[in-house]
C-alpha positions as CSV (number, residue, x, y, z in Angstrom):
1,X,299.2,268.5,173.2
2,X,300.7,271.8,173.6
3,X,301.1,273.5,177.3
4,X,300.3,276.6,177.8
5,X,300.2,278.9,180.7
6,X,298.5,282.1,181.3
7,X,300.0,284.6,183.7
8,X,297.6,287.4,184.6
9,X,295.4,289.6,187.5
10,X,292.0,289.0,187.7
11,X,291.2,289.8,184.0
12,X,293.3,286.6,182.9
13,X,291.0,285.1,185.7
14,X,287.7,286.2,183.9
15,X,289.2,285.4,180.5
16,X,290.9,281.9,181.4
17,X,287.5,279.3,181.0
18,X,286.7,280.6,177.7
19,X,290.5,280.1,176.4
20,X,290.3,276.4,177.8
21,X,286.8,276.1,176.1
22,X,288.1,277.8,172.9
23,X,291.3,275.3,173.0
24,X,290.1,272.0,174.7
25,X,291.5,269.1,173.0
26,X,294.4,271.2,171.1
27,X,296.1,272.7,174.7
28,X,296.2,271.9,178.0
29,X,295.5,275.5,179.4
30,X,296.3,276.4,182.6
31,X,296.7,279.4,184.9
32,X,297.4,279.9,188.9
33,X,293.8,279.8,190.5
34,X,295.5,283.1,192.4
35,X,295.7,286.9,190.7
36,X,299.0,287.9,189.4
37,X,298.6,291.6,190.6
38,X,301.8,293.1,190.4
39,X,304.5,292.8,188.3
40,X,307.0,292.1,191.7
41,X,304.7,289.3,192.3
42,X,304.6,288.0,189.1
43,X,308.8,287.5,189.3
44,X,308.6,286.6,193.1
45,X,306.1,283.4,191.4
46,X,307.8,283.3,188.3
47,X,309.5,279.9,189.2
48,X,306.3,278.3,190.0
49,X,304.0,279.6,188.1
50,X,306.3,279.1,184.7
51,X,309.9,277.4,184.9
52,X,308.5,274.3,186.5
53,X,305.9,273.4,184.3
54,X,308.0,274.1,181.3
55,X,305.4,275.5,178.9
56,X,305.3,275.4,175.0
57,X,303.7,279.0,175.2
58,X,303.8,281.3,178.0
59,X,300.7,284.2,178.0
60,X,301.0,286.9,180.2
61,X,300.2,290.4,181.4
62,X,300.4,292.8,184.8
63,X,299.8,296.5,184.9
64,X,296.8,297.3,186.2
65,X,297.8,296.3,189.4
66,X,301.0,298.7,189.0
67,X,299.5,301.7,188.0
68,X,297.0,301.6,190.4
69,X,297.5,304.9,192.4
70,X,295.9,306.0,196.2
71,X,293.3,308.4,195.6
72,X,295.2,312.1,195.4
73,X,298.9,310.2,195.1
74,X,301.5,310.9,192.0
75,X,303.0,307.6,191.9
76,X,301.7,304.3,191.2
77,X,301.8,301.4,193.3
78,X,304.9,300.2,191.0
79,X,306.2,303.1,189.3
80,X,306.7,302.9,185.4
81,X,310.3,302.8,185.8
82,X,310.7,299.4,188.1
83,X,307.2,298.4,186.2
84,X,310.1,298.1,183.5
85,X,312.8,296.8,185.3
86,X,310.8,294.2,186.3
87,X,309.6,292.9,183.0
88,X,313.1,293.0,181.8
89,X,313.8,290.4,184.6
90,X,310.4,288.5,183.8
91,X,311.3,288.5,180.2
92,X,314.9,287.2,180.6
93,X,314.0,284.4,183.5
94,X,311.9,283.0,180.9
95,X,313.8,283.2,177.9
96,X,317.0,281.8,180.3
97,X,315.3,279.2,181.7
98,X,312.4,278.2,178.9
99,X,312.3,277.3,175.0
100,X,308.3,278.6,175.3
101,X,307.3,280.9,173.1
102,X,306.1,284.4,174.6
103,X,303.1,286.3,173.8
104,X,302.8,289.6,176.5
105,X,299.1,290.6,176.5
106,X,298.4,294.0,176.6
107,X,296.7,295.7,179.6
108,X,292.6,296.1,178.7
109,X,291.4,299.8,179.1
110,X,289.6,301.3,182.3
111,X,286.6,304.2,182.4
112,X,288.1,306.3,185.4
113,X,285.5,308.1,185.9
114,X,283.4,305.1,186.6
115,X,286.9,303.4,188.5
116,X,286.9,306.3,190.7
117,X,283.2,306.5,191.8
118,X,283.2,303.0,193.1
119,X,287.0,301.8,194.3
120,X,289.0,302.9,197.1
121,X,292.0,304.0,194.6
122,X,292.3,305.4,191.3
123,X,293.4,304.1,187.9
124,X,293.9,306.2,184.4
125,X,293.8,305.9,181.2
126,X,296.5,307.8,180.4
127,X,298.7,305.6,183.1
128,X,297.4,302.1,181.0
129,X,298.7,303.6,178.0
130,X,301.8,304.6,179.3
131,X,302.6,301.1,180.9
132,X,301.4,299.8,178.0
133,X,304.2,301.4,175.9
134,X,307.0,300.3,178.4
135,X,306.0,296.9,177.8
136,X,305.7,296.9,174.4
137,X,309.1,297.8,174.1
138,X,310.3,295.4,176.6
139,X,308.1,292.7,174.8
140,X,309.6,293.4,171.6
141,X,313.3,293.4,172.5
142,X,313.3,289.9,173.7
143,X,310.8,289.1,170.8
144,X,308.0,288.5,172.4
145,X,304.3,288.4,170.2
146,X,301.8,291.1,171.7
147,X,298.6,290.3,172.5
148,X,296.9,293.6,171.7
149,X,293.2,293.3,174.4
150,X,293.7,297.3,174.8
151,X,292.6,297.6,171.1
152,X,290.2,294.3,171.4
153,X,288.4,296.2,174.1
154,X,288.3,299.2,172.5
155,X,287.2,298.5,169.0
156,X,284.3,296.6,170.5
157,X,283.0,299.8,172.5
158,X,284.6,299.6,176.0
159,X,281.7,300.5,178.0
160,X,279.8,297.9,176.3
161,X,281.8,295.2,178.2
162,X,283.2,297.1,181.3
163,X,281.7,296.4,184.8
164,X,280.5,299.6,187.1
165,X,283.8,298.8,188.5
166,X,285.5,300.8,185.4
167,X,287.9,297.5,185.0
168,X,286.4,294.1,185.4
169,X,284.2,292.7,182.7
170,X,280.7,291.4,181.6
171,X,280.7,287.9,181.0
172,X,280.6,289.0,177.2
173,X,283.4,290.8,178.0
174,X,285.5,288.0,179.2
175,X,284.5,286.0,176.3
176,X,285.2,288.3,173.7
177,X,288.9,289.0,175.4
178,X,289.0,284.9,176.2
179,X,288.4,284.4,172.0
180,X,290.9,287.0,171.5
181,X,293.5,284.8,173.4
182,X,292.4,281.7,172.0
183,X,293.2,283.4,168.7
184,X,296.2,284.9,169.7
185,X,297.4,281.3,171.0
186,X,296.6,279.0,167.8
187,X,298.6,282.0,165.7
């Protein structure tokens, strides 16, 4: 049975028991019962989280987390530039260290106008896109598969799923994204 391990904030959280659902009896799914947030924390719980349980496939995503931005501020909470730098290191202390296979998942969309009205920060749309290219390049230079939920979420009508929040999901939110993954997994 194949091990696999997803690495994510609380939208990995949301999506995690319909993967296990989608994959019970092929995979033994799991994921840290803790959000990833950040990308620093991600590589500060690399080790744990990933090298020691010595996965056949390794799932994971951070961003929304690092682009989150203080209401009125210019910079993110990670900027784009060590949001890099540190999946560069991500990416190479798996591939080092691991034989699993790699699929990044992209970062799902937010409605900031909704994000705004009910959090005590801002996110963007523009920002999620941005981070999202940096890591698809990172991704693909170590060869990494891409798990595309941005364009899940968005061909299935965005605010359809989305929470008031702007970011978390419906339950039929986190199913459709937890399929998605399942799919993306069995590939």
């Amino acid at each position: 049975m194949k091990k696999i391990v997803l690495i994510g904030d609380s939208i990995r959280i949301g999506y995690q028991p319909t993967v296990q659902q989608e994959l019970a009896g092929q995979a033994d799914v799991w994921g840290p019962e803790e959000n990833g947030g950040e990308s620093r924390y991600v590589l500060a719980r690399l080790d744990d989280w990933v090298i020691s349980r010595h996965p056949d496939i390794v799932h994971l995503n951070c961003g929304l987390h690092d682009l989150r931005k203080e209401f009125n501020a210019t910079t993110s909470a990670v900027p784009l530039d060590e949001y890099r730098a540190n999946l560069e290191k991500i990416f190479q202390r798996i591939r080092d260290h691991s034989s699993a296979r790699i699929i990044w998942a992209m970062t799902t969309p937010v409605n900031e106008q909704w994000h705004h009205a009910n959090k005590p920060f801002d996110r963007f749309e523009a920002d999620v896109l941005a981070y999202n290219r940096q890591a698809q390049e990172v991704a693909a230079r170590f060869g990494a598969e891409i798990d595309d939920l941005y364009a899940v979420v968005t061909r299935a009508d965005r605010d359809q799923y989305l929470l008031p929040d702007g970011v978390h999901f419906s339950e039929a939110g986190y199913t459709l994204l937890g399929r998605a993954v399942a799919e993306a997994l069995t590939r």
